[in-house]
N, C-alpha and C positions, 0 to 999 in steps of 0.2 A: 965668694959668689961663683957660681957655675957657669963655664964657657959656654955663648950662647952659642949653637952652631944645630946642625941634622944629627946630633945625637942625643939633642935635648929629648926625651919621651914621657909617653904619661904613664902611669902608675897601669896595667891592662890587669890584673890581678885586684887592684882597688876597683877599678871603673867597675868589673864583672862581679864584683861582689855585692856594691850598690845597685846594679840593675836586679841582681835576685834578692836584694834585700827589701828594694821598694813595692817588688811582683810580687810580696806577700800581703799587700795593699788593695784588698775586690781580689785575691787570685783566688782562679776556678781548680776546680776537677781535673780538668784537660790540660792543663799548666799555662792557661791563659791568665787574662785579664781583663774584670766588668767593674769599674774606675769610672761611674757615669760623673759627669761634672757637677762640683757642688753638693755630690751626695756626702754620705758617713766618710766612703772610702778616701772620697778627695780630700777631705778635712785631715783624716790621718796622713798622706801622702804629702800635703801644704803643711803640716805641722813637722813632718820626718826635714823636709827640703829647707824649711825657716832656719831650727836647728842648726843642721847640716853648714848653712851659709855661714852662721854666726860662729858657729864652732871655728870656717874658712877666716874668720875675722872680716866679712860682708857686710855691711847696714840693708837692714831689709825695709822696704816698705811694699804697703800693698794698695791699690787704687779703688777709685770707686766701682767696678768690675771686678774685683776681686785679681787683678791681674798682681805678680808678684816679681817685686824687681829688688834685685839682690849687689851692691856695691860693692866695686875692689876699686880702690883709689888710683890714681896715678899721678906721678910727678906733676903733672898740669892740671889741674883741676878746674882752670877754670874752660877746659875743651871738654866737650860730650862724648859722653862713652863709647867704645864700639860694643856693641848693644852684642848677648850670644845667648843661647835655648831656645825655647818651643813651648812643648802645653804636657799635662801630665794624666790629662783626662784622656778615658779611653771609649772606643765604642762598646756594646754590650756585649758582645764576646770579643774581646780585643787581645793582643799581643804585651806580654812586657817590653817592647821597643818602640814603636809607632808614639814618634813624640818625648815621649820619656829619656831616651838618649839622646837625642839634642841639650837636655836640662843636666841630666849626670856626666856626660861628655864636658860641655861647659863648667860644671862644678867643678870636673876633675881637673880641667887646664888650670883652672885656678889654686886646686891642691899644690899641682905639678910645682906651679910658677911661688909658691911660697913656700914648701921643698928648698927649691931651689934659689931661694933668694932674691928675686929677678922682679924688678919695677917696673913698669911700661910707663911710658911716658903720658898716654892716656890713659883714662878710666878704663876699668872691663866692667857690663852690668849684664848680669844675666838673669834673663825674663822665663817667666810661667805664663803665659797667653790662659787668661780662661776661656774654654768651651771653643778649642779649636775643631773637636770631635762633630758637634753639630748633632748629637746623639741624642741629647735630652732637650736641648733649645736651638732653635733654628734663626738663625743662619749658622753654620760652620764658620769660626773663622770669626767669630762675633767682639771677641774682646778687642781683635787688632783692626781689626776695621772701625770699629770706635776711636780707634786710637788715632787712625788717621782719618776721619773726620765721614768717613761713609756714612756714619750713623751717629744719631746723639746719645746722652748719657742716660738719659731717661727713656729715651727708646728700646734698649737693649732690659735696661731693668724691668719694663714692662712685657717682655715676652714673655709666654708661657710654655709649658712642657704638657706630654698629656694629662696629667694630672690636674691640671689648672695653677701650679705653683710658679709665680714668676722668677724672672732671673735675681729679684731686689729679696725676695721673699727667701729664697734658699741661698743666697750671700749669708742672710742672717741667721739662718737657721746654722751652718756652719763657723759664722764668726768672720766673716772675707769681707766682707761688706769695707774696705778703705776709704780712710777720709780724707786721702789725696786725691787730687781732680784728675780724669782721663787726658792724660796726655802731657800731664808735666814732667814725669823723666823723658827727657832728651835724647838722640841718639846722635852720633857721629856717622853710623851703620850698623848694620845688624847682619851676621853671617849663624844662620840655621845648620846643623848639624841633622843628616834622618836617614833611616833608610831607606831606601829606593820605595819599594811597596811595589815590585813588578822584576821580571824574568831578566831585563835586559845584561845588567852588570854580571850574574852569576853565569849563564851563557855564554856571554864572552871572557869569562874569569877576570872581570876587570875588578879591582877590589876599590878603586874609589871613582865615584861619579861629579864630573865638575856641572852642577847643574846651570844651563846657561838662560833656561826660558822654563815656562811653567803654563799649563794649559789652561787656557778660559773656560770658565763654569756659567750653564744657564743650569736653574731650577725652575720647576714648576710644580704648583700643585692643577690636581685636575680634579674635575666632579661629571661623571657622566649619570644622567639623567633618565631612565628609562619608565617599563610600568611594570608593576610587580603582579605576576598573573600565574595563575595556575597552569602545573607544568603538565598534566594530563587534559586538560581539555584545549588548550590555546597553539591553533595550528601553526607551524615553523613560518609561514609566511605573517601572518598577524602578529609576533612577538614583536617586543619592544627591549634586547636584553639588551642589559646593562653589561654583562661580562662579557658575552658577544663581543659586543662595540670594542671594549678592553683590546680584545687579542687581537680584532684588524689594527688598532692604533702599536700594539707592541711589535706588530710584523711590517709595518708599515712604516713604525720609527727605524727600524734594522734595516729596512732598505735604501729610508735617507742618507741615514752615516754613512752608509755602506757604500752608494754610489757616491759620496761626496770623500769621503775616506775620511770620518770622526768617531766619536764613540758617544753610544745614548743608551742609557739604561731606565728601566721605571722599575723602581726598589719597593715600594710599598703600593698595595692595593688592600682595600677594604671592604668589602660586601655590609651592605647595610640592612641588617635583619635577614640574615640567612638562615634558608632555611631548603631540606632536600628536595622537596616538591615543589617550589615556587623559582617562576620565572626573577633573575637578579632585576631588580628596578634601580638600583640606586648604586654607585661604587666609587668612591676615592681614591685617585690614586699620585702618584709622585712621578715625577719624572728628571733626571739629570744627565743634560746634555754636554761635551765637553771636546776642546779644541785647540792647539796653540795657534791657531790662524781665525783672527777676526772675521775677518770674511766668510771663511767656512763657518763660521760659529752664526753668520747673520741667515748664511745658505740655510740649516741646520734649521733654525728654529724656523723659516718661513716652509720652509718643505713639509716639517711634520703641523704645524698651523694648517698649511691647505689640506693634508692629507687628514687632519682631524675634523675638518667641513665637509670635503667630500662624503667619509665614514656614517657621520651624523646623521647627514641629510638620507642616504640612501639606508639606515640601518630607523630613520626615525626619532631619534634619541637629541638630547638636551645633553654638549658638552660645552662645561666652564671649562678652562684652560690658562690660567694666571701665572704671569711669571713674577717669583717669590723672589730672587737673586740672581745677580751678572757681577762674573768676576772676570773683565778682560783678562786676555792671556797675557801672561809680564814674559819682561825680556830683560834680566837683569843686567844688574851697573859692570859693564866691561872690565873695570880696572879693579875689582872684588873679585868678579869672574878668575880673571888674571892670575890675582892673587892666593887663589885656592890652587889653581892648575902647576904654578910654580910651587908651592906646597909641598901637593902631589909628585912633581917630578924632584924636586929636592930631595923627599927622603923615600924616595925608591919605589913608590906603591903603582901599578898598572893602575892607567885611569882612562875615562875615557868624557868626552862633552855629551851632555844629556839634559832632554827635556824631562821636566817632572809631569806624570801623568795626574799628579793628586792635587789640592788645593793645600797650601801650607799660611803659615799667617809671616814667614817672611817673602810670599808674594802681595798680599795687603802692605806692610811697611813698605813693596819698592816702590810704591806711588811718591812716597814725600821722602826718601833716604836712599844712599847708594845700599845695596844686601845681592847674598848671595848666600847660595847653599853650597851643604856635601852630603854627598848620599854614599851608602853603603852596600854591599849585597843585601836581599833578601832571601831566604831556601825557597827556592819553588816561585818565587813572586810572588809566597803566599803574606797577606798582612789584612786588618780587622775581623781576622779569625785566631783563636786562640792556639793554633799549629805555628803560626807565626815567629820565625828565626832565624836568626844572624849569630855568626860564631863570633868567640872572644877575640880573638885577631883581628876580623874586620871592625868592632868597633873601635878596638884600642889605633887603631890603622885611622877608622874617621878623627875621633878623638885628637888624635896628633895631625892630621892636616888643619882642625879646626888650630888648634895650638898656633901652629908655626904660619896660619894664615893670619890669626889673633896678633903675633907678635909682628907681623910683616907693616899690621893695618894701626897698630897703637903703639908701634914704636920702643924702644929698650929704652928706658932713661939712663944718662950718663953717669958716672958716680963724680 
């Protein structure tokens, strides 16, 4: 058996091979990845990863969400696992990292540690979250927030994509559909492996991030209401536009955040029968607000609420304005936190404490379980675009914090 110490490491040469082995999985043109959840490509991607486990000698089973939880035993079997991965689904031009290294990272600890002959006294399970993307079914984050009790089981199955296909409907179309109940694998904890998805860690050359909080999400969808009228005869004062209305609510959301210090985007908008001569009547749009302070997240959404009454009333116009999801901002389990940061300073790597900008589904698990992440560089801060990139070093670098944080939290068993 191999001395357990800081020079246990993981395979970086295996893990780097696995990341471009499964980026052939939806890979584009541009050397990205379109991995919508549940489609073809996921099927292949969940059938490469099943294998993969079993070949690790893992029991796989997969839930009624399609969620995929992969077992490595431990000496105690009768304690719950420290739970390790992510999701494997990508946006429509996405990255081969975002997510997916969290799950080959985790796989590979577990190559590492049966290499190396090495039992932990706890179980290790490492999870595939379905549809953490949020890309084809909405909400983001859908399968783990089931998990912990945000949503029911039949709720989530009845969603739809644009197409009208539900979440139950493309389960089966791919074969995922488990006949395990949402939420009976257990966890002891759960520690996420990702990378950042933002400037900060490669700017300071820090090469691993102890993520310690993670920012709250509002969504909204919107419907502004206007009259569809001809664009040459209907004088600037008489209109009623719909896109009009649009661009005070987008400059007007930029001045909320802005004065409050948060960040709001509105990602999709819609014209409803557009057309080059006609006044817009009708427009759809989305909006995602986001914070690690409650407060400003309450600030946030009442600021652009009035500013979208005011808009209304003086532009004339009919705005719905619904909010779709609230994901308070988490503040992860201290002694997880801990546990990664000692990691990190054990085997040598510049790190630094950081809040995560994105929504992950080990911020959903820390409502009912201690978790905690590790983040990575990103090049550029670029991520759900297919430029998206992290060198082999820094994952093999996440990789082994996750490792030596895994072994800290489930323990060596004794021989």
């Amino acid at each position: 058996m191999t001395k357990l110490g800081d020079n246990l490491k993981i395979d970086s040469a295996r893990l780097w091979d696995t990341i471009n082995e499964t980026a052939k999985f939806g890979g584009t043109p541009k050397g990205g990845v379109r991995r919508l959840t549940l489609g073809p490509e996921d099927k292949l991607v969940r059938n490469w990863f099943r294998k993969a486990c079993e070949d690790a000698g893992l029991e796989v089973h997969v839930d009624a969400l399609g969620s995929m939880f992969a077992l490595r035993k431990g000496r105690d079997m009768s304690k719950a696992p420290i739970g390790v991965g992510s999701h494997l689904d990508t946006q429509p031009t996405g990255g081969k990292f975002d997510g997916i290294l969290g799950v080959l990272g985790a796989l590979e600890v577990v190559r590492t540690l049966n290499d190396a002959g090495i039992e932990t006294e706890m179980p290790i399970c490492i999870a595939n979250w379905t549809n953490e993307e949020g890309s084809r079914f909405a909400p983001a984050m859908m399968a783990s927030a089931a998990y912990v009790g945000d949503f029911t089981t039949d709720d989530i199955l009845s969603r739809k994509d644009i197409a009208g296909v539900t979440v139950g409907e493309a389960l089966d179309e791919i074969g995922y559909r488990g006949d395990v109940a949402v939420g009976t694998q257990k966890f002891s904890g759960f520690v996420e492996l990702h990378i950042e998805q933002g400037p900060i860690l490669e700017a300071e050359s820090k090469t691993i991030g102890v993520v310690d909080s993670g920012q709250g999400v509002l969504w909204f969808d919107g419907k502004i209401t206007g009259f569809e009228s001809h664009a040459g005869s209907t004088p600037m004062p008489l209109r009623k536009d719909a896109l009009a209305t649009l661009s005070e609510i987008v400059l007007a959301t930029e001045r909320v955040v802005g004065n409050i210090g948060a960040l709001g985007t509105i990602g999709e908008a819609v014209i409803a029968n557009p057309s080059r001569n006609v006044i817009p009547g009708e427009i759809a749009f989305t909006m995602d607000l986001r914070s690690a302070d409650a407060g400003k997240l309450d600030a946030i959404e009442k600021g652009v609420r009035d500013a979208i009454k005011e808009i209304a009333a003086h532009r004339k116009v009919d705005v719905a304005f619904d909010k779709v999801w609230h994901k308070p901002p988490t503040h992860f389990n201290k002694d997880f936190v801990n546990a990664v940061e000692t990691a990190a300073t054990s085997l040598g790597y510049s790190h630094r404490r950081i809040t995560s900008g994105a929504g992950h589904d080990a911020c959903n698990l820390n409502n009912i379980m201690p978790t905690a992440m590790v983040f990575i560089p990103s090049k550029d801060g670029i991520s759900h675009n297919e430029l998206e990139s992290s060198t082999q070093e820094d994952c093999a670098a996440g990789a082994n914090v996750l490792m030596h944080t895994v072994l800290a939290l489930a323990g060596v068993a004794s021989k």
